[in-house]
C-alpha positions as CSV (number, residue, x, y, z in Angstrom):
1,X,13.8,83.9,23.8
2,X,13.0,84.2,20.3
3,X,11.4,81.4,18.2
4,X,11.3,79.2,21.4
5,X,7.5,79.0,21.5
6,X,7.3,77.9,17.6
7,X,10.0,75.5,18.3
8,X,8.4,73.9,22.0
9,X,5.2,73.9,19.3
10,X,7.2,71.8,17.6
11,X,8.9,69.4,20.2
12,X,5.7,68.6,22.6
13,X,3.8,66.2,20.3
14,X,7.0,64.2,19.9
15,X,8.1,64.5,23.3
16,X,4.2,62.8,24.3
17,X,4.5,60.8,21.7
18,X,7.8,59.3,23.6
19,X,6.3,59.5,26.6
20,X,3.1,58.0,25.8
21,X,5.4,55.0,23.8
22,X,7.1,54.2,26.9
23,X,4.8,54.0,29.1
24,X,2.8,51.3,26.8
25,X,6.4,49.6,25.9
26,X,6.7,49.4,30.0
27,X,3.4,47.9,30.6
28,X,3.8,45.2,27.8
29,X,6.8,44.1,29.3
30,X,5.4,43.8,32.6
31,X,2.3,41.8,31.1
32,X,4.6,39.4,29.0
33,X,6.4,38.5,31.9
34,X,3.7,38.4,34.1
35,X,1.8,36.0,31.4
36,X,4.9,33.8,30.9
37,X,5.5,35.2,27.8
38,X,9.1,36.6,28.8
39,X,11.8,34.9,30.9
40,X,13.2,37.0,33.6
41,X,16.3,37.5,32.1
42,X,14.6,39.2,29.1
43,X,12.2,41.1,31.0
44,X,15.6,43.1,32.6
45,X,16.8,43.6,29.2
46,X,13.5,45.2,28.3
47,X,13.5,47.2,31.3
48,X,17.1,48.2,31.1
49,X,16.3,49.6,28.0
50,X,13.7,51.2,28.8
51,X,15.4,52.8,31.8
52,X,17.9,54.1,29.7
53,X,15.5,55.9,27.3
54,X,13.4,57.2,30.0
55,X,16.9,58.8,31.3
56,X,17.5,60.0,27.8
57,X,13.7,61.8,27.9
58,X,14.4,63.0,31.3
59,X,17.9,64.4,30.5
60,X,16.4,66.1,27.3
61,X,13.3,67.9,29.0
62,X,15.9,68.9,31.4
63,X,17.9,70.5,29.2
64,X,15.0,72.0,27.5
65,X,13.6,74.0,31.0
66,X,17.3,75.9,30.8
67,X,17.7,76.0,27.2
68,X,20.0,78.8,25.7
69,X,19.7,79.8,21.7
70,X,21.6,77.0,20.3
71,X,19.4,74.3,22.7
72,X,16.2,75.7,21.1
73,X,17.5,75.4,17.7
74,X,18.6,72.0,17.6
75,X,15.6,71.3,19.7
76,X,13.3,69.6,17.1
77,X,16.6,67.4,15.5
78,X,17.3,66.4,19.3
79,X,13.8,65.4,19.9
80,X,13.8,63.4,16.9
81,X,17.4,61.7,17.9
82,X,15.8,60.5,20.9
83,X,17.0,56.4,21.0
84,X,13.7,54.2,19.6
85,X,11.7,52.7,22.0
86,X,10.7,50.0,19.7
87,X,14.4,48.7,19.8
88,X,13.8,47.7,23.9
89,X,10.8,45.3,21.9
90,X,13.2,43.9,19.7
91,X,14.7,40.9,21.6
92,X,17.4,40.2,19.2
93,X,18.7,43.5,19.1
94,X,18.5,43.7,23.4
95,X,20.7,40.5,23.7
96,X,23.4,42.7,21.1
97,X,22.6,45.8,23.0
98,X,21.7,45.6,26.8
99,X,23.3,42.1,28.3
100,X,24.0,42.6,32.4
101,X,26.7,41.3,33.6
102,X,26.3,38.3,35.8
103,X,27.8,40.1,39.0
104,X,25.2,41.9,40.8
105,X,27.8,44.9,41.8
106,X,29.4,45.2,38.6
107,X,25.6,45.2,36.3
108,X,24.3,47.9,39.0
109,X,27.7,50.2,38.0
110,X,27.3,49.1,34.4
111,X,23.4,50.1,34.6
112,X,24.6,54.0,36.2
113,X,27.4,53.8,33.2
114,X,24.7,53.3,30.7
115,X,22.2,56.2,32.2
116,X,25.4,58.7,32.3
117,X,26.2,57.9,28.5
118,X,22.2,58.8,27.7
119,X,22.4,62.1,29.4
120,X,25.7,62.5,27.7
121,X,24.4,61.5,24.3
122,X,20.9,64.4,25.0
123,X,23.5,67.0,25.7
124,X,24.8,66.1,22.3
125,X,21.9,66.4,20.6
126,X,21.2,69.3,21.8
127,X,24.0,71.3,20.7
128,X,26.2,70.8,24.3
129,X,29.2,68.8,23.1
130,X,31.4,70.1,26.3
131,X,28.6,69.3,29.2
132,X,28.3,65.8,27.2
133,X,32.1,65.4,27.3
134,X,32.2,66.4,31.3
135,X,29.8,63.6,32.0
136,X,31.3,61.1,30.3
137,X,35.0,61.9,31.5
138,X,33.4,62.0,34.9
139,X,32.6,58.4,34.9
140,X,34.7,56.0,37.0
141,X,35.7,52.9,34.6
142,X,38.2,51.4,37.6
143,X,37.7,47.8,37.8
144,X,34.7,48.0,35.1
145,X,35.8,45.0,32.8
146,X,33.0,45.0,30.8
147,X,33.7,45.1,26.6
148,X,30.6,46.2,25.4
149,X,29.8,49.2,28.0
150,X,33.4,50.3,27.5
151,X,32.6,50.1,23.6
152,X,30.0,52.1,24.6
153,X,31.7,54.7,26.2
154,X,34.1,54.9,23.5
155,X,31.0,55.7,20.9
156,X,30.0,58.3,23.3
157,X,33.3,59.7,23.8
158,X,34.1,59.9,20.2
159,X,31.3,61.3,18.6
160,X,31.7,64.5,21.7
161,X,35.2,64.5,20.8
162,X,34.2,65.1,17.3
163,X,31.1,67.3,17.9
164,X,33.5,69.5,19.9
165,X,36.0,69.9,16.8
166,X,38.4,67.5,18.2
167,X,38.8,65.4,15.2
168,X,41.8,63.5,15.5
169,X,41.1,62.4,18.9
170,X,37.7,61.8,17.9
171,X,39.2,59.1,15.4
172,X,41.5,57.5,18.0
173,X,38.7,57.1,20.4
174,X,36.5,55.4,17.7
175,X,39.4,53.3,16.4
176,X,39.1,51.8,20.2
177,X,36.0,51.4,21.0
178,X,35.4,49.2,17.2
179,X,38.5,47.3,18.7
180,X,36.5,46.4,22.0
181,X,33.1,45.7,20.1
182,X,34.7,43.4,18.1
183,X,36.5,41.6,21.0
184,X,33.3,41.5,23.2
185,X,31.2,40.6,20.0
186,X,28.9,43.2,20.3
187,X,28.1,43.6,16.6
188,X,25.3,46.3,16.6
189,X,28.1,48.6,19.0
190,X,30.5,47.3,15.8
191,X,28.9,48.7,13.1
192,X,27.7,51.9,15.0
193,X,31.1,52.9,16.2
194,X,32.4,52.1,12.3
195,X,29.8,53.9,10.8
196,X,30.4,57.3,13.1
197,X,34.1,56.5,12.6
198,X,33.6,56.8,8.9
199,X,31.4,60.2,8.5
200,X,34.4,61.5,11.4
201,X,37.2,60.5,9.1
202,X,35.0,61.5,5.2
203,X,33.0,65.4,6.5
204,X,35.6,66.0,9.1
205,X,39.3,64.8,8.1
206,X,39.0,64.5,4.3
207,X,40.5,61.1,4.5
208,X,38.0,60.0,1.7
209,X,40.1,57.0,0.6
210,X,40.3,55.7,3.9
211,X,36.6,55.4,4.2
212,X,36.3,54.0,0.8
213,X,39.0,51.3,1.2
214,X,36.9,50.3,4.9
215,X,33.9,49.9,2.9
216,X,33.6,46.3,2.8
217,X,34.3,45.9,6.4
218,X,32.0,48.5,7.5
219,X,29.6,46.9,5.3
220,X,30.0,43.3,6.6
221,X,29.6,44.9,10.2
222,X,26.2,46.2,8.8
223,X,25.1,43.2,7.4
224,X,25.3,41.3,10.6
225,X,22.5,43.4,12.4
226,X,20.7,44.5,9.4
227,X,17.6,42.4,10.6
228,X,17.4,45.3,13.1
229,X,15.8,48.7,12.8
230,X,18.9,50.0,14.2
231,X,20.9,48.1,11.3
232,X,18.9,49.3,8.6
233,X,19.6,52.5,9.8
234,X,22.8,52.4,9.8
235,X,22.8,51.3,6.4
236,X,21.7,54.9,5.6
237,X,24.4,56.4,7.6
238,X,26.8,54.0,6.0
239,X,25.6,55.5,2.2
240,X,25.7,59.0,3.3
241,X,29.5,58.8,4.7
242,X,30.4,57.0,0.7
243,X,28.5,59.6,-0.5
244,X,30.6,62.4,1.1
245,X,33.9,60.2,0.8
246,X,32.7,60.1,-3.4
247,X,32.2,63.8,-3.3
248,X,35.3,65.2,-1.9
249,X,37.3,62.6,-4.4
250,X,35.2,64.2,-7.2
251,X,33.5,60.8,-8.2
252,X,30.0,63.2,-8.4
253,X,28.0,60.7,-10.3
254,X,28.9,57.9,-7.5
255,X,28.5,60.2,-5.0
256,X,24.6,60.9,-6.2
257,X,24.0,57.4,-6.2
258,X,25.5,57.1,-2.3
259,X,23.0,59.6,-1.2
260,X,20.4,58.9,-3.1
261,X,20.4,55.4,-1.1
262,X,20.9,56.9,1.8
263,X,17.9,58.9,1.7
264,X,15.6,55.6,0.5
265,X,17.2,53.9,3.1
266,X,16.8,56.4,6.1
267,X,13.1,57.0,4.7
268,X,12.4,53.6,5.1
269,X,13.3,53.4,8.4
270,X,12.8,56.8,10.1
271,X,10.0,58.0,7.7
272,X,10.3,61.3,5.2
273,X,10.0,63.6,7.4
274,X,12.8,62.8,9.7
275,X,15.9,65.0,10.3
276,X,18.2,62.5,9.3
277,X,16.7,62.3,5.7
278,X,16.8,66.3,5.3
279,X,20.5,66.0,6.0
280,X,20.9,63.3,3.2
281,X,18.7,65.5,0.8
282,X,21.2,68.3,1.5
283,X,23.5,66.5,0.9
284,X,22.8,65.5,-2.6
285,X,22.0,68.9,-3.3
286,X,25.2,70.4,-2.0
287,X,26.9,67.8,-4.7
288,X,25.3,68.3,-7.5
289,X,26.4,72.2,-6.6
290,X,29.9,71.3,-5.9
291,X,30.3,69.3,-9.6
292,X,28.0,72.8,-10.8
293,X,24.9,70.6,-11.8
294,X,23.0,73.7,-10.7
295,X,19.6,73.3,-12.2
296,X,19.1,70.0,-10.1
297,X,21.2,71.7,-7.8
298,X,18.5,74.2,-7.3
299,X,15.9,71.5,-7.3
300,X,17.1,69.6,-4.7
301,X,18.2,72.1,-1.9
302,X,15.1,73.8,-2.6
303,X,13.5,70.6,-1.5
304,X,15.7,70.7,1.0
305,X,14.8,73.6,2.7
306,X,10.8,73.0,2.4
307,X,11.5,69.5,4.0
308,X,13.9,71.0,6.6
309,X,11.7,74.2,7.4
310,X,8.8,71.4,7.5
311,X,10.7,69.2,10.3
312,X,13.1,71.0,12.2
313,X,11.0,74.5,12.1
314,X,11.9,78.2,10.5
315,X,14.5,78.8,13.0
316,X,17.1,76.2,12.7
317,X,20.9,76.0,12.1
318,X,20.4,73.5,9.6
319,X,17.9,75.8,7.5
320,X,20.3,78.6,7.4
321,X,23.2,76.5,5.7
322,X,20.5,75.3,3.3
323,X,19.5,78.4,2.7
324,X,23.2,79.2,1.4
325,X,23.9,76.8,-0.4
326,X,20.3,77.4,-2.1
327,X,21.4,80.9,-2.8
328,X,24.5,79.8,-4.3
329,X,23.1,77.7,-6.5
330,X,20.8,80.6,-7.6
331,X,23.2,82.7,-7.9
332,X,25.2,80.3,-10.2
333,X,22.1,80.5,-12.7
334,X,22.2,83.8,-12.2
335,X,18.6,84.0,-10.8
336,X,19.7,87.3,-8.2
337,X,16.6,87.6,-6.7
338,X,16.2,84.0,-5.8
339,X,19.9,84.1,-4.6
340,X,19.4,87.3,-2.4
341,X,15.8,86.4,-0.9
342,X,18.0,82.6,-0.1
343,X,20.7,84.7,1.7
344,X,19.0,87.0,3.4
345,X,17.1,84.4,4.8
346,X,20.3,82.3,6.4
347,X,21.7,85.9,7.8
348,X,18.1,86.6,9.9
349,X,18.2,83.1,10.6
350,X,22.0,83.0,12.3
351,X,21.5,86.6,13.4
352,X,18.7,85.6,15.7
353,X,20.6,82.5,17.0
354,X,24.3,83.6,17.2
355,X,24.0,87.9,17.3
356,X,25.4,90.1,14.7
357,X,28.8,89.7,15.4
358,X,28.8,85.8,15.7
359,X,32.2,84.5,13.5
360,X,29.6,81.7,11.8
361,X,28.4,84.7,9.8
362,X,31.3,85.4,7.9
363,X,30.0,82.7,5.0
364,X,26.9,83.8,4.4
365,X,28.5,87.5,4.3
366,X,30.8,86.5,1.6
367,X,28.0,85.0,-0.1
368,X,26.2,88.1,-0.3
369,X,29.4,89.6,-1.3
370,X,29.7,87.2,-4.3
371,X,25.9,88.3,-5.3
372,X,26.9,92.1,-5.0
373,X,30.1,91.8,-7.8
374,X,28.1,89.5,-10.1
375,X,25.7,92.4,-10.1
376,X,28.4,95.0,-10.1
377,X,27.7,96.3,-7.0
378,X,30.7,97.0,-6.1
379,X,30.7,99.0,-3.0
380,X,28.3,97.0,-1.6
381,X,30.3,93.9,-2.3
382,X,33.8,95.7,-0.6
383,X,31.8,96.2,2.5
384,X,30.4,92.8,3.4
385,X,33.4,90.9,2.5
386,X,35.5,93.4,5.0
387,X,32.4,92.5,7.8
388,X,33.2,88.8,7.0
389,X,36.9,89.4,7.7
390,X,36.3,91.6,10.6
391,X,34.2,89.1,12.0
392,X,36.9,85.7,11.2
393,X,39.2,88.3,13.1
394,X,41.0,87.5,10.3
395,X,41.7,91.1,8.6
396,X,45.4,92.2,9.3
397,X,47.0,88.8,9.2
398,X,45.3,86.0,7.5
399,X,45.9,82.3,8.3
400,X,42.6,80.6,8.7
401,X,41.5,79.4,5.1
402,X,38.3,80.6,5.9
403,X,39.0,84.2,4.9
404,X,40.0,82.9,1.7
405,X,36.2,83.5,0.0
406,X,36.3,87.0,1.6
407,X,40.1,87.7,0.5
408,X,38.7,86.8,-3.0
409,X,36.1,88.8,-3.0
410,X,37.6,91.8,-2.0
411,X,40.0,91.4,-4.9
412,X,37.3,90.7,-7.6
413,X,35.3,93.7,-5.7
414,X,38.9,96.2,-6.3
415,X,38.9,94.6,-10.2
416,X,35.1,95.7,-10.7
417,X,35.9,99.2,-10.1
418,X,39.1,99.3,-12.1
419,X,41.4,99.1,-9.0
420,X,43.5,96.5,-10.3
421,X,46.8,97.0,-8.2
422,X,44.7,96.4,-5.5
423,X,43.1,93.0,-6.9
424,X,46.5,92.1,-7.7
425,X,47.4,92.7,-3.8
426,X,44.5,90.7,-3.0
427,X,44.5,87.8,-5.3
428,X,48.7,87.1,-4.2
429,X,47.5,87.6,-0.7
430,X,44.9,84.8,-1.1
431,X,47.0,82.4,-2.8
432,X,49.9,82.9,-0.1
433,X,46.9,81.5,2.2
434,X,46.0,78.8,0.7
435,X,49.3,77.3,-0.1
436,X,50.2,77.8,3.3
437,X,47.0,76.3,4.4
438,X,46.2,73.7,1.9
439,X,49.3,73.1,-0.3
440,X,50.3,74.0,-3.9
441,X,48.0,71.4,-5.5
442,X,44.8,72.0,-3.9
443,X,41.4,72.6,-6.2
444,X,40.7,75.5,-4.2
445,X,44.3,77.4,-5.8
446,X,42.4,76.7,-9.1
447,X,39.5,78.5,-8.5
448,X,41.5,81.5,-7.0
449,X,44.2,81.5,-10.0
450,X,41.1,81.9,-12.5
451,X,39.9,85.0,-10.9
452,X,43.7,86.3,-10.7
453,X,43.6,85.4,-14.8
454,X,40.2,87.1,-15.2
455,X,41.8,90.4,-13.6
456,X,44.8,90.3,-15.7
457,X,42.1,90.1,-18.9
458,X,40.2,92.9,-17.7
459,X,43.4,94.9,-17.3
460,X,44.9,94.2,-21.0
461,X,47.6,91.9,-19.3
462,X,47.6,88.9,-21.6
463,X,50.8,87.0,-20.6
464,X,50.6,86.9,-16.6
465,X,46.8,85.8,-17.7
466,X,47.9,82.9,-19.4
467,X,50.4,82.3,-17.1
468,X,47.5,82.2,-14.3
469,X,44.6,79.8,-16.5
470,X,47.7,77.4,-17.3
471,X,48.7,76.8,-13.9
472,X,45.0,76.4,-12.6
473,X,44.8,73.7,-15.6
474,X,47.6,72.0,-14.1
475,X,46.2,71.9,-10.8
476,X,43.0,70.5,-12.0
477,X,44.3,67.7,-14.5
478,X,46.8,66.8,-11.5
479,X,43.4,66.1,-9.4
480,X,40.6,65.3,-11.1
481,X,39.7,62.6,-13.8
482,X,40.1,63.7,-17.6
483,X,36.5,63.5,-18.4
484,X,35.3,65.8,-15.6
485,X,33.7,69.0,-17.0
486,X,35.4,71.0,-14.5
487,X,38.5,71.1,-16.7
488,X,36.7,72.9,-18.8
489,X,36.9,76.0,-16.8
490,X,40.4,76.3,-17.7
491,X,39.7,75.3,-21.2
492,X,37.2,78.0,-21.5
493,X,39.1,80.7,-20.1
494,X,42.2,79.5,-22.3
495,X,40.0,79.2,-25.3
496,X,39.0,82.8,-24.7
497,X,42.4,84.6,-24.5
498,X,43.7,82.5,-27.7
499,X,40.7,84.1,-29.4
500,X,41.8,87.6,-28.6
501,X,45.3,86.9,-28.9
502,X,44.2,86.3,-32.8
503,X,45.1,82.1,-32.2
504,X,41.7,81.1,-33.3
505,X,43.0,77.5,-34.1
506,X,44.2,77.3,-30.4
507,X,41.5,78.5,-29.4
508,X,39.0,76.5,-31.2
509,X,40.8,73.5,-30.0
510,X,40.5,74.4,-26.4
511,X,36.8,75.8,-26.5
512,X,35.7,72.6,-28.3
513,X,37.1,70.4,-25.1
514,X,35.0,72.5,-22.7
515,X,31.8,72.1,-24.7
516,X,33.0,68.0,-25.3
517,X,33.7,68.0,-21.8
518,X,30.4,70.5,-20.3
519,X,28.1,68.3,-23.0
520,X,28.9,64.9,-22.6
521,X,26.4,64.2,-19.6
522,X,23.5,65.9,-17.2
523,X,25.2,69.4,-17.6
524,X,24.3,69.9,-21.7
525,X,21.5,72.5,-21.3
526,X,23.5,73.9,-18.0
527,X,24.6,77.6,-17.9
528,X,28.1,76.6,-18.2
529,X,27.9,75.0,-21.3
530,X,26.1,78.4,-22.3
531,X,28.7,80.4,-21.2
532,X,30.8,78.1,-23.3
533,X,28.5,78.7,-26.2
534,X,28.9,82.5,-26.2
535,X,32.6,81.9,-26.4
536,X,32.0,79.8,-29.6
537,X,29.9,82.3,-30.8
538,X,32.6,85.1,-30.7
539,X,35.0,82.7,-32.3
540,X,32.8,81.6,-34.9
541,X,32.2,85.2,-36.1
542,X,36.0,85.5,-35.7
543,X,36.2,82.7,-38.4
544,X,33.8,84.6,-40.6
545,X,31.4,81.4,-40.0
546,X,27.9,83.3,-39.0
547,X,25.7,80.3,-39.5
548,X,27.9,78.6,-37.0
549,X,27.9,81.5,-35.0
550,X,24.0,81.9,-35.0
551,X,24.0,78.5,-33.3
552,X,26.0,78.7,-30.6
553,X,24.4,82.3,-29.5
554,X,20.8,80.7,-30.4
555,X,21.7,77.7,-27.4
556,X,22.7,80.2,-25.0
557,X,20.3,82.3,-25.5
558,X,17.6,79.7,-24.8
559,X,19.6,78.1,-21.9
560,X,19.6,81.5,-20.5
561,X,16.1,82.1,-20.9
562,X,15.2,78.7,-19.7
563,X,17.6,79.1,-16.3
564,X,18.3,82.5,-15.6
565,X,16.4,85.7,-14.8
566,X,15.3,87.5,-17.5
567,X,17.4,90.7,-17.1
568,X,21.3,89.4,-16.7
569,X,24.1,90.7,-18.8
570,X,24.8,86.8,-20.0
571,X,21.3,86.9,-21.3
572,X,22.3,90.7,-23.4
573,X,25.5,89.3,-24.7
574,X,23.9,86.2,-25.8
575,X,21.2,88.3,-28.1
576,X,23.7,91.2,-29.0
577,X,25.8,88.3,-30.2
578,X,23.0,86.2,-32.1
579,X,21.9,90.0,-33.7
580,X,25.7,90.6,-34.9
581,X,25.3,86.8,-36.5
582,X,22.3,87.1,-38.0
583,X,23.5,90.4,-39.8
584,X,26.6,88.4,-40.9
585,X,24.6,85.9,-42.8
586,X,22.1,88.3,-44.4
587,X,25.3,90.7,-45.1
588,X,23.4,93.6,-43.8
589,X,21.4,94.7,-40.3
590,X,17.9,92.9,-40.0
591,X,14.9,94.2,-38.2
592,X,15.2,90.8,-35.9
593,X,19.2,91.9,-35.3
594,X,18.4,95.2,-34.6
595,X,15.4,94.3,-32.0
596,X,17.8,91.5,-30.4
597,X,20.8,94.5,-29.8
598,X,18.0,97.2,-28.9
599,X,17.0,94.4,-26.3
600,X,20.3,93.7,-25.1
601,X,20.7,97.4,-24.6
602,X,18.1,98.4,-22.6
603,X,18.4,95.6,-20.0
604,X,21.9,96.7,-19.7
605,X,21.0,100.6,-19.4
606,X,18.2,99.5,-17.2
607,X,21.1,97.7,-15.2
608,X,22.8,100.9,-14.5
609,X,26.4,102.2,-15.1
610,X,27.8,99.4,-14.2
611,X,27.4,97.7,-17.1
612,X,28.3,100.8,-19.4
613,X,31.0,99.1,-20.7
614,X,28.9,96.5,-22.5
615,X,25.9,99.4,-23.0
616,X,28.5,101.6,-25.2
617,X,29.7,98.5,-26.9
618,X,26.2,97.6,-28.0
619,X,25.4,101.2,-28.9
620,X,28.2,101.5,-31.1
621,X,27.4,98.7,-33.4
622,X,27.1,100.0,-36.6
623,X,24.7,102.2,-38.2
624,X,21.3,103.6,-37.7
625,X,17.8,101.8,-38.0
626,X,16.9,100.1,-41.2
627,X,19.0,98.0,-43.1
628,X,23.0,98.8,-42.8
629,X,26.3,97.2,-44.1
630,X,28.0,95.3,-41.6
C-alpha cells in the first residue's frame, strides 16, 4: 500500500510509548494497593480504566493489521487520539469517569459496554465511522439503568452519527446524552458531550448563534472539571467551536482570538506537536483567508502544513486540505507558483489516497481551475473545472452547491476567451443553484453576482453590470457589519464602472469607502487595498490630479512588490499607471515613465497573448523614446 511504511514509521514509537505507559500505570496501581496506598474501590477504578485503554490499543492495532487507504492516513491522528493513560492516575477524574455500579451483574455488563464504546471510538479515529456505528448499535442497553454509561453511549453514538454525515441526528443524540450526564451528575461526560455538541452544531450545521448563545453553559460545564487534564482540554475544544461559530457569523477579529486560545490551550495540554493543535492552527489560517487577510493568511497555513506534515506525516488527509487552502491564499497574492506547487501537492496527495476519479477531488480541481483563469489559461482552466463537475456527477443537472466553484469557473473560463453568451449561460446557471440551495441572501450569491458584473464589463454592458455589483452590495450590507472591508468589494467594483461611466464624483465616493473600509485595520498594506489603489489611480488621472495619482500607483506598486510575484499583470498596471502619472506632473514623457511602461510591457509580452489586450494598450501610449507631450 502506498505511504503505509512512512506512516507505521510514524505510529510504532507512539503505539510503544502507550504500551510501555500502561504497563508502568498497571503496576503502580497494583503496588499502591498492595502498599495500602489505594483502597480497593479505587484500585477497580484504576484498573477499569486501564482495561478500557488497553481495549482501545488493542482495537486500534487491530485495525491497523487490515488497514485500507483511508486507515493508514488517519493513522498517525488515531494514534495520537488514543484516550490518556495518565487520566486512570487521576483519582478525581476516575470517580467522574469510571464509578461501577454496586450490582455485581449489572458493573460486569457496564464494564463490556465500556470496552465496546472503546473499539467503537478506534474505528472512529481511524477513519471507520460505519463499523464504529455497528458496534455501538449492537450493544444491548435492556435493563442497563445506568446514567453515566448511557451518557456514554450517547457521546459515542453522536460523534459516529456526525462523522458519518448524519448531522441532525448527530445533534439529537448529543442533546440526550448532556441530558443524562447532567441527571447522573457526571460532569466530565457533561462538558464532553456539550463541547462535541457544539463543534456538530458551528462546522457541521452552521447554527453559529446557537453555539454562541450556549456559551456560558458550556463554559460552566468546563469549569467544573477544569482541575483535570481532560478539562483543560476541553477548554481548547470549547475555543475552537467559538472560533468557528465567530467565523461563519463574520466576527473575524473574535474569531482569531477563539483560536488563538484554542491553540495555547491544546498546546498546553497535549504539547505542540499534537494533531489537535494543527487543526486549531488551520483553523486560524483558514480565517484570516476567509476575511482575505492573506499575507497572515499565508503565514499561518504555511505553518500549518510544516506542523501537520511534521505530526501526522506527508501522506495525510488533513495535509491535502491545508495544502488548498495554502494555495488559495497564494493565489490571492497572486504568488502562481506558490499557489500551483500548494495544489499540486493536495491532488498527488488525494490521488494516492482516494484514486483519480474519487468525488473529494473536485475542490482542489476547481482550485487549479481558479489558478489557470487568473493566468489566462483559459483552456487549461475549461478542462479541470469540467473534470471537477464530471467527477461531483454533477454536469448535466446541477443541485449539489458543490458544483457551484466549478460552474463559476467555467463561466469566467467562457468570459476569458471572449465567449460571453456562454459566461452569461453559466453565471444564470450558478445563481439558479445557489438560490435553490442556499437562499436569495446568501454571501456566496455575492461573490457569484460580482463575477456575473465583471463579465458584463468586459463585454461593454454597463447597465446589467451595475445592476449585478448593486444587488451583490445588497446582499452583503444585509449580512455583514458596516465596517467589514468586505463591503468594499462592491464598492470597488461600483467605484470602477462610475469611473468609466464619466461619474467621477460617484465614483470617488464609492472608491474612498473601500480604501476607508480595506485601511482601517490589519488589511492596509494587503493586496486588496492595492487593487483599490490602482482604481484611485485611474480616477485621480481622470480628475487631472497626477500627484494624487502618483500616490496611489506608488502604494500598489510597492504592495505588489512586497506580496506578489514579480511578473503579474497587477504589478504592470500598477507601473504603467505610476509612468502615465509621473508624465502628467512633468507635462511630458520622463526617462523613469518610459522605463516603468517598457517594464510593464515586457512582463506582459513575456506573459503571452493572453494579456495582449493590456500589451497593445501599453504600446500605444504616446510617442517615441525621449521626451514627448502627453
Amino acid at each position: 500500500m502506498p505511504f503505509a511504511e512512512d506512516t507505521w514509521t510514524r505510529v510504532r514509537p507512539r503505539l510503544d510509548a502507550y504500551a510501555q505507559g500502561l504497563v508502568a500505570m498497571r503496576v503502580d496501581a497494583c503496588r499502591a494497593h498492595e502498599e495500602g496506598r489505594s483502597s480497593m474501590r479505587l484500585f477497580d477504578m484504576r484498573t477499569a480504566c486501564l482495561d478500557q485503554r488497553h481495549t482501545s490499543l488493542a482495537a486500534f492495532v487491530a485495525i491497523l493489521q487490515r488497514a485500507d487507504t483511508d486507515v493508514v492516513g488517519n493513522a498517525a491522528a488515531a494514534a495520537a487520539a488514543l484516550p490518556p493513560i495518565d487520566a486512570c492516575g487521576d483519582t478525581r477524574a476516575l470517580a467522574q469517569a469510571i464509578v461501577p455500579p454496586d450490582d455485581p451483574a449489572l458493573a460486569l455488563r457496564v464494564a463490556q459496554i465500556r470496552s465496546t464504546l472503546a473499539e467503537a471510538q478506534a474505528h472512529e479515529s481511524a477513519g471507520q465511522s460505519a463499523r464504529g456505528l455497528e458496534l455501538v448499535r449492537g450493544l444491548d442497553l435492556d435493563g442497563v439503568d445506568d446514567g453515566p454509561v448511557l451518557a456514554e453511549v450517547a457521546l459515542r453514538r453522536g460523534s459516529l452519527l456526525s462523522e458519518a454525515g448524519q448531522h441532525q441526528a448527530a445533534d439529537a443524540e448529543l442533546a440526550d446524552g448532556l441530558r443524562l450526564a447532567l441527571a447522573s451528575d457526571h460532569d466530565l461526560m457533561a462538558a464532553s458531550i456539550a463541547t462535541r455538541r457544539d463543534f456538530v452544531r458551528a462546522a457541521r450545521l452552521q447554527r453559529a448563534r446557537e453555539v454562541q448563545g450556549d456559551a456560558p453553559i458550556t463554559e460552566g460545564l468546563i469549569a467544573r472539571v477544569e482541575a483535570y487534564d481532560a478539562g483543560r482540554e476541553l477548554r481548547g475544544d470549547h475555543f475552537n467551536n467559538l472560533g468557528i461559530a465567530s467565523a461563519i457569523l463574520g466576527q473575524q477579529k473574535t474569531a482569531g482570538q477563539h483560536f488563538e486560545s484554542s491553540i495555547a490551550a491544546r498546546t498546553a495540554v497535549l504539547g505542540a506537536d499534537h494533531p489537535q493543535v494543527v487543526f486549531a492552527l488551520g483553523n486560524l489560517g483558514l480565517n484570516l483567508l476567509l476575511f482575505d487577510d492573506t499575507v497572515a493568511a499565508a503565514s499561518k497555513l504555511e505553518s500549518a502544513f510544516q506542523a501537520a506534515e511534521a505530526s501526522l506525516g506527508p501522506h495525510h488527509p488533513h495535509l491535502a486540505l491545508l495544502a488548498i487552502n495554502l494555495g488559495t491564499a497564494r493565489l490571492a497574492l497572486e504568488q502562481f507558483g506558490a499557489a500551483s506547487q500548494a495544489f499540486d501537492r493536495a491532488m498527488a496527495i488525494q490521488t494516492a489516497l482516494l484514486g483519480p476519479d474519487a468525488p473529494d477531488l473536485h475542490y482542489v480541481l476547481a482550485n487549479i481551475g481558479d489558478l489557470a483563469v487568473d493566468q489566462r489559461r483559459c483552456a487549461d482552466a475549461r478542462v479541470s473545472y469540467r473534470r471537477a463537475l464530471k467527477l461531483l456527477g454533477q454536469d448535466d443537472h446541477p443541485s449539489d452547491p458543490a458544483a457551484l466553484q466549478p460552474i463559476v469557473g467555467l463561466a469566467k473560463a467562457a468570459s476569458c476567451v471572449g465567449d460571453f453568451v456562454t459566461a452569461r449561460a453559466e453565471f444564470e446557471r450558478a445563481l439558479a443553484l445557489a438560490e435553490a440551495s442556499l437562499g436569495r441572501g446568501e454571501l456566496r450569491l455575492a461573490v457569484i453576482l460580482d463575477g456575473l458584473g465583471d463579465m458584463y464589463m468586459k463585454s461593454g454592458e454597463q447597465l446589467p453590470a451595475m445592476a449585478s455589483y448593486q444587488r451583490a452590495l445588497a446582499i452583503r450590507q444585509a449580512q455583514l457589519a458596516i465596517d467589514s472591508p468586505r463591503l468594499g468589494e462592491s464598492y470597488r467594483r461600483i467605484g470602477e464602472l462610475h469611473r468609466r461611466q464619466g461619474q467621477l464624483r460617484e465614483a470617488a465616493a464609492m472608491l474612498e469607502k473601500a480604501r476607508a473600509l480595506q485601511e482601517a485595520g490589519e488589511l492596509a498594506d494587503s493586496v486588496g487595498a492595492a487593487a483599490i489603489r490602482l482604481r484611485l489611480g485611474e480616477l485621480a488621472l481622470d480628475e487631472r490630479k497626477p500627484a494624487k495619482a502618483r500616490e496611489h500607483f506608488e502604494r500598489a506598486r510597492d504592495i505588489y512588490t512586497a506580496h506578489s510575484d514579480p511578473d503579474t499583470l497587477v504589478l504592470a498596471l500598477a507601473r504603467f499607471g505610476l509612468a502615465r502619472a509621473l508624465s502628467a506632473e512633468a507635462g511630458v514623457v520622463t526617462p523613469e515613465a518610459r522605463a516603468l511602461a517598457d517594464q510593464a510591457l515586457a512582463t506582459l509580452q513575456a506573459r503571452g497573448p493572453g494579456f495582449a489586450p493590456e500589451a497593445r494598450m501599453i504600446r500605444a501610449w504616446p510617442g517615441p523614446r525621449g521626451k514627448q507631450p502627453v
